[in-house]
C-alpha positions, 0 to 999 in steps of 0.5 A: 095625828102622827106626821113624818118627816119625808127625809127622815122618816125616823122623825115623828111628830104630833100635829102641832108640832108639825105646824109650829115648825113647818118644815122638818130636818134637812128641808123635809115635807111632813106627811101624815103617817096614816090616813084612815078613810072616813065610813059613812061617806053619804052622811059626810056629803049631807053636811053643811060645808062647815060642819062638814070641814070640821068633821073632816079635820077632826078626823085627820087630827084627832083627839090631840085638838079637841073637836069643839076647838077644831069646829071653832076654827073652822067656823072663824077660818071658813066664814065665806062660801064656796059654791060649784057653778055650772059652765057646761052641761057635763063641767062645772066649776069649783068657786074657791075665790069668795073669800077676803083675798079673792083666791082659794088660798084664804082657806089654807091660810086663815085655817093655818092663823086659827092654828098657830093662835092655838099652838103658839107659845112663845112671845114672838112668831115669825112666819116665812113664806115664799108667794107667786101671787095669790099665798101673798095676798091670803097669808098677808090678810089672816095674819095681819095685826095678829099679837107676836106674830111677825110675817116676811113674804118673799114674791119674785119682782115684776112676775105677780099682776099689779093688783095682786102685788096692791092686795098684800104689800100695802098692808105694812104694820107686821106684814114685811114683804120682799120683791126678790129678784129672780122667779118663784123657785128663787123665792122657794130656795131662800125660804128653805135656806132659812129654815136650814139655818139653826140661828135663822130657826132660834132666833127668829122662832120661825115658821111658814104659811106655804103649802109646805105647812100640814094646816094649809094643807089639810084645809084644803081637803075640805072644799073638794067633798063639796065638788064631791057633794054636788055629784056624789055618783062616783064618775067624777074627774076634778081638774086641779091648776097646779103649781107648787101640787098643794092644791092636788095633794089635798085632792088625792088626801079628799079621796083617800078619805073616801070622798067620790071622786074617779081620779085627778087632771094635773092642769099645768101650764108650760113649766109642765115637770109633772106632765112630762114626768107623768108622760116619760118617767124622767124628772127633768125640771127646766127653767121657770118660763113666765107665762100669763098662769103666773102662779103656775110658773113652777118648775121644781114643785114643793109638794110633789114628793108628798104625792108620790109618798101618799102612793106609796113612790110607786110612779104607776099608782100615781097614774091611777089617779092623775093624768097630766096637761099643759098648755101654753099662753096662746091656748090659754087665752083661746079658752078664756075666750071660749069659757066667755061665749059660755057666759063664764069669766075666768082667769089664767088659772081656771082657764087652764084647769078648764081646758084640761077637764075639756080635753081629758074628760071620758064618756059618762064622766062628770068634770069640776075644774077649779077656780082658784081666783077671781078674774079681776086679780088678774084685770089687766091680761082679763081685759086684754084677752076679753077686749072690755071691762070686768067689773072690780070687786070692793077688796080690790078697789079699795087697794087699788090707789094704794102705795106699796110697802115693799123692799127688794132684793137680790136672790143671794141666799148669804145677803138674805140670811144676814138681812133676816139675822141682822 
C-alpha cells in the first residue's frame, strides 16, 4: 500500500512506514494513493467480523504485511464484539463500545499497538497523541506496559468527564499524561508542533496513535461493513458524530471499498465547521465552544483534508456522500430523553448522531447511527438528563476510586518542547 503525504504529494511511502512516522513533512496527513474496490461484495458481507476485518485490511495493505500476519492481528486487536441494535423500526444503532475502554476508539487503537509491535525496530518508541476524551482511555489501554514503548497523552484540563479522566490517568507506569490548559485544538497544536520538531522526531523517535495515523484509521473501516452487513439493500444512510472527521473518513474509505451504503450524515454538535462549510462553501472555524458532546468540541478537524483528498477536493462530490448536522446541548438532552422512552440509553455522542439520522433520514432509507461510548462514560450528564441511576460497568467501577497520575500544563508550545527534550 503506497501513501502520500497530503502537502507534499511528491512524498510516497510504504505502509509501515507510514504508521511508525505518523505524520509526514510540514504536518502533512497520509492518505493512501489508490483505493481499489473490493469485487464480490456479497461474500465480504457473509464473513464473520474478524475474518471480515482481516480480509478487508489485507486488501488496503497489501502484500507488504502478509495476510497470515494481518489476520493475527487482527484476531488480538478485534477480540470483543460490535453488534448493531435496533432503537426504531427504520434506525438502528451501530454498538461500537464492547471493547475494554468502553468506546470505538479500542478498535483504532488496539489495531495500531499490533502494528507498531510489528513495525518497530528501535530500542525505545514514544508515542504522542492528542485526546478529548475517549483516544486517552483507548490508546492508554493497548499500549499499556507494552516493552520500549513510551506514550504521552495530552487532554485539555477540566473538558473530559471524570470517569473518563480515572479510566486513562490512573495507569502511570508508561503511560504519562498531561492535562494542557487550554481546549482539544491546544492539545492538537503542541502534538504536531512536536512532530514539526527534528530534535523532538530523533530524539524522541516519535510516533502518534491519533486519528492522524493510517493504522487507526484504517481499522476502522472494518466495523462499518458490518452496519452494511445487517442491511446490505444499498439504502442505507450511516449518521457518524464527528469530531476530529476520523471516524467519517473510515466510512467514505468502507464505501469506496464497495461497502452498501447511500451516503453519510456528519452529525456535529455546535462547533459545527463542517455543516456550515457543507452549507455555505466558506471554511470558517470559530473557537472551540464546550458542550456536553465534549469529544466533538472540534473546531478545526484534523482529518478533514483526508476527506476532501478521497473527492478528489471537489467540494460538490464531498456533498454527494455527506450532509451535515448540528445541534446544541438543549437538543441533545431532548433526544437523549427521546432514545430513553424507546428503551435505549445513550450518551452525548450517540444522541447526537441519532438526531441526525432522525432528521435527515428520506422515504425507504434504512438509518444506522453510531454509538461511539458506553452511557456510563459520561454518568454524571447521563444521570442528570435521565434523572436515575445508569447501572456501571466493571472497567469503570474498577477505576472509579483511583487516584490520577496526571501533570498540568500550560498551552505554550516552547514550555512543552523543552519539557519533551528536557
Amino acid at each position: 500500500m503506497k501513501l502520500y503525504n497530503l502537502k507534499h504529494p511528491e512524498d510516497i511511502v510504504y505502509f509501515p512506514e507510514a504508521v511508525m512516522q505518523g505524520l509526514g513533512r510540514d504536518r502533512g496527513l497520509f492518505f493512501p494513493l489508490d483505493i481499489r474496490p473490493m469485487s464480490d461484495i456479497p461474500a465480504v458481507l457473509d464473513m464473520p467480523f474478524s475474518n471480515r476485518s482481516a480480509f478487508i485490511l489485507s486488501h488496503l495493505i497489501g502484500d507488504e504485511v502478509p495476510a497470515a500476519q494481518i489476520k493475527a492481528m487482527v484476531q488480538k486487536a478485534f477480540d470483543f464484539p460490535v453488534a448493531v441494535k435496533p432503537v426504531t423500526p427504520n434506525i438502528d444503532c451501530l454498538e461500537l463500545f464492547h471493547g475494554p475502554t468502553l468506546a470505538f476508539k479500542d478498535f483504532g487503537a488496539r489495531f495500531l499497538a499490533q502494528c507498531l509491535a510489528a513495525f518497530n525496530t528501535k530500542d525505545t518508541l514514544t508515542i504522542l497523541t492528542a485526546t478529548s476524551g475517549d483516544t486517552g482511555a483507548a490508546v492508554a489501554h493497548a499500549f499499556y506496559r507494552l516493552p520500549g514503548i513510551q506514550v504521552k497523552i495530552l487532554y485539555p484540563k477540566g473538558k473530559i468527564s471524570p470517569l473518563q479522566e480515572k479510566l486513562f490517568c490512573s495507569l502511570g507506569e508508561n503511560i504519562e499524561t498531561i492535562a494542557i490548559e487550554g481546549d482539544f485544538d491546544d492539545c492538537q497544536r503542541l502534538v504536531k508542533c512536536a512532530f514539526d520538531n527534528p530534535e523532538a522526531r530523533q530524539q524522541l523517535n516519535l510516533t502518534s496513535a491519533n486519528s492522524i495515523n493510517i493504522a487507526r484509521l484504517l481499522a476502522q473501516v472494518c466495523y462499518y461493513f458490518e452496519a452494511a452487513a445487517a442491511h446490505p439493500q444499498g439504502n442505507l444512510v450511516v449518521s457518524v458524530p464527528s469530531g476530529n472527521f476520523g471516524n467519517l473518513t473510515a466510512g467514505l474509505i468502507a464505501k469506496k471499498l464497495g461497502a452498501p451504503i447511500k451516503r453519510f450524515v456528519a452529525a456535529t454538535n455546535v462547533n459545527d465547521t463542517v455543516p456550515r462549510f457543507l452549507h455555505s462553501a466558506n471554511w470558517q472555524p470559530r473557537a472551540t465552544v464546550a458542550t456536553a458532546s465534549n469529544a466533538m468540541d472540534v473546531a478545526q478537524p484534523n482529518n478533514w483534508p483526508r476527506i476532501m483528498a478521497l473527492c478528489h477536493n471537489n467540494l460538490d462530490a464531498v456533498k454527494q456522500h455527506i450532509s451535515g448536522f448540528a445541534i446544541d446541548d438543549n437538543g441533545t438532552f431532548a433526544t437523549m430523553h427521546e432514545l430513553d422512552r424507546l428503551g435505549y440509553v445513550s450518551e452525548p455522542h450517540g444522541a447526537v448522531a441519532y438526531a441526525g439520522i432522525k432528521t435527515s433520514l428520506q422515504p425507504g432509507e434504512r438509518g444506522v447511527f453510531l454509538g461511539t461510548a458506553h452511557p456510563a462514560k459520561f454518568i454524571e450528564t447521563v444521570e442528570r438528563v435521565l434523572e436515575r441511576k445508569i447501572p456501571v460497568p466493571a472497567p469503570l467501577e474498577k477505576v472509579r476510586r483511583a487516584p490520577i497520575l496526571s501533570r498540568t500544563m500550560t498551552n505554550d508550545t516552547t514550555a512543552f518542547l523543552r519539557y519533551l527534550l528536557r
